[in-house]
N, C-alpha and C positions, 0 to 999 in steps of 0.2 A: 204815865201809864195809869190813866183814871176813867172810870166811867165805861159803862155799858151802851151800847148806840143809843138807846131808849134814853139812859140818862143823860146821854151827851144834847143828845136834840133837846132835852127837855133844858139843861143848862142854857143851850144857847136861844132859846124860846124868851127866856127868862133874863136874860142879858140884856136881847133887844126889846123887850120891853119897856125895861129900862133905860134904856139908852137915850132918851129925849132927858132925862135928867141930867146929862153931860152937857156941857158947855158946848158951842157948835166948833170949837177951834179944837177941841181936845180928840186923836183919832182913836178908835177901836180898832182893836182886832181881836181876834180866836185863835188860839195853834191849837189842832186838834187831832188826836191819835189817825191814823191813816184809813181806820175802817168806820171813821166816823164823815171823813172829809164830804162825799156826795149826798150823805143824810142832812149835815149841817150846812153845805151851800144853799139847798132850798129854803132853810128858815132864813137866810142872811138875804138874800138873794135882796136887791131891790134898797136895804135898809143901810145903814151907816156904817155897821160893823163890816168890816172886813173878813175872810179866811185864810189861815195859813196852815201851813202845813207844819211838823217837826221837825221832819230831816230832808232829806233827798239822796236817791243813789249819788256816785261818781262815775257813773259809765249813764250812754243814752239809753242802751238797750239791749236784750240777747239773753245767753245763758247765766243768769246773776238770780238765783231762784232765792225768794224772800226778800228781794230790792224791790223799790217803787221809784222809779224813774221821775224824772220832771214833768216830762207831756203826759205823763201818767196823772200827775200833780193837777196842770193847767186843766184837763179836761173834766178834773171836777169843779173847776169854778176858782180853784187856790188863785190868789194874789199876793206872798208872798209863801218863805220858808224859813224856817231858826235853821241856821247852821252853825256846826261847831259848839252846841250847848256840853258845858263843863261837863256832863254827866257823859255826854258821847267820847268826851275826849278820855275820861277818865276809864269808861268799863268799857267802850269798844275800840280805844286806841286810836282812834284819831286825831289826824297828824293834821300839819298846817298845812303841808302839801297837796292830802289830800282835800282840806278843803277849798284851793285853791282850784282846784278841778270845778267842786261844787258848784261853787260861787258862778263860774264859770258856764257853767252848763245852765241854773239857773235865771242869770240876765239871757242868754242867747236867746229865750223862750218867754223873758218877757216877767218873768217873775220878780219879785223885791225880796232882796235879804235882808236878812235878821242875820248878824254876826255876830257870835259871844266869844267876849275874852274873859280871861281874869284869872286870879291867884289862888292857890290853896293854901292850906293855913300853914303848912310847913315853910312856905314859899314870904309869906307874910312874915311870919315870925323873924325869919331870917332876913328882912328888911330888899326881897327881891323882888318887892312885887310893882315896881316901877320898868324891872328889867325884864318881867316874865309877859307885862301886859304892853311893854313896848316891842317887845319881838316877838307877839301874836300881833301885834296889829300890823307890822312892819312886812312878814313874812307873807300874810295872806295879801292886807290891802293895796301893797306896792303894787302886786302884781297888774292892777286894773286902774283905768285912764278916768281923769278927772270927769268925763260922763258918765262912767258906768258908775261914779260912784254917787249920785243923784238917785241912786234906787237899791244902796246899802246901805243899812241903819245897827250901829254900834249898841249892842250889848255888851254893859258892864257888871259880871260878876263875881264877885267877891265868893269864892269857892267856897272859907270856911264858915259863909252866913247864910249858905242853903241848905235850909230844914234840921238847923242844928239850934234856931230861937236867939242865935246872935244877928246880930244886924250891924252892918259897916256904921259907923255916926256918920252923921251929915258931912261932917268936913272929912274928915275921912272916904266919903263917896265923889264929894265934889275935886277934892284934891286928885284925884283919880280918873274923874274925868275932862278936867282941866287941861292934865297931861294927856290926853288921848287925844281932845282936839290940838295940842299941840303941836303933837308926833302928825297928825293927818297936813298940820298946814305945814309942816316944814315939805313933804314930799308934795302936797295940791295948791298948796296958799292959805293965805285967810278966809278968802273967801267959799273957798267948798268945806273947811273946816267949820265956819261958824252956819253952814248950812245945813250940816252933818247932825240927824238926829243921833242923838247917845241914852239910851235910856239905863237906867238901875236895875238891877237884877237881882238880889239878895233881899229877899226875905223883909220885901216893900207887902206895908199890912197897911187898913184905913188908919191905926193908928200912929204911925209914921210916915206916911205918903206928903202926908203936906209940908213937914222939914224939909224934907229929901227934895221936892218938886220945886222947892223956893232956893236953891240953889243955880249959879247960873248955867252952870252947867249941864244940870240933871234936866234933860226932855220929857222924861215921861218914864215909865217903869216895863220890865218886862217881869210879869206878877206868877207865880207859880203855884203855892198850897190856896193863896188866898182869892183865889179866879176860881175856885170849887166852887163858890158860894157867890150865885150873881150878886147879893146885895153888896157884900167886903166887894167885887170889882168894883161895879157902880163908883161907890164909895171914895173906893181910889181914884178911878179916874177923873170925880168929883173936885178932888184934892187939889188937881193942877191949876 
């Protein structure tokens, strides 16, 4: 929950400018507040960066006042959605059930997910966070057939290293994702597992990006404080 529309268009202005500085294999995207979404399709429009959105309702449509539906989504241009980001699950109670709905609703219509799982620090400490990040993956991604899952991409969050200036270590991140693609091949195979983008999600800065990136594991990042500042993305996405 950042940025004013003015400043949003003007970050994503700024982005793609940058953006020929990335590798041609490395992909972009934007997730951007919901009253930004049709301001920032027109700057993207045409260029490499991609749009997405943050959340999405679980219903299509009707009396749900303050929800923003999917085809609500599509019709600005969005090409995917973060679901289930740790901050939803924490302050608005969302469940895996529910976002099994989500999920749902958003392939139907064409969209790509962004799926986050991950541990909080109480969950960690307590050495559960093998069993908290395998029955989030377990609960949402069983649900859906080895096609649908060519257009969901795994976020790994490490709860107690967002926006707290801790950061998971490399092996510590990779270890984590390791087992993620794991869990994905024991119910798809190997082969949609190692197809399976998995990106890092804790408190990935320019100054860490490229440990974490050189991982076999780690795809790419899902970047949160340090995407304010087009040069720190750049940067990052440089990194891979």
């Amino acid at each position: 929950m950042n940025t004013t529309v003015s400043e949003g268009v003007q970050l994503a202005k700024d982005v793609v400018a940058a953006s020929a500085e990335v590798p041609a294999g490395v992909g972009l995207v934007v997730a951007v507040p919901f009253t930004h979404l049709c301001a920032v399709a027109d700057v993207v429009k045409g260029t490499r960066v991609c749009l997405s959105a943050q959340n999405c309702a679980d219903k299509e449509k009707g009396a749900y006042t303050g929800e923003v539906s999917v085809d609500m989504l599509v019709s600005t241009g969005c090409e995917y959605t973060i679901l289930g980001h740790s901050e939803r699950r924490q302050y608005y109670g969302e469940t895996d059930a529910k976002l099994v709905e989500k999920v749902k609703l958003a392939l139907s219509r064409g969209l790509k997910v962004i799926l986050c799982v991950g541990e909080n620090l109480d969950e960690r400490e307590a050495g559960r966070h093998f069993d908290v990040v395998g029955e989030q993956t377990r609960n949402v991604l069983f649900a859906f057939s080895a096609e649908e899952m060519k257009n969901i991409v795994i976020a790994y969050e490490p709860v107690w290293a967002i926006g707290t200036g801790k950061t998971a270590t490399a092996e510590q991140a990779q270890e984590i994702h390791a087992f993620i693609r794991k869990t994905v091949a024991e119910k798809f195979g190997a082969a949609v597992a190692d197809d399976m983008t998995i990106l890092y999600g804790g408190s990935c800065k320019p100054s860490n990006a490229k440990e974490l990136f050189a991982c076999a594991d780690i795809d790419g990042g899902l970047i949160g404080g340090a995407a304010l500042k087009a040069e720190d993305f750049i940067a990052i996405a440089k990194s891979y």
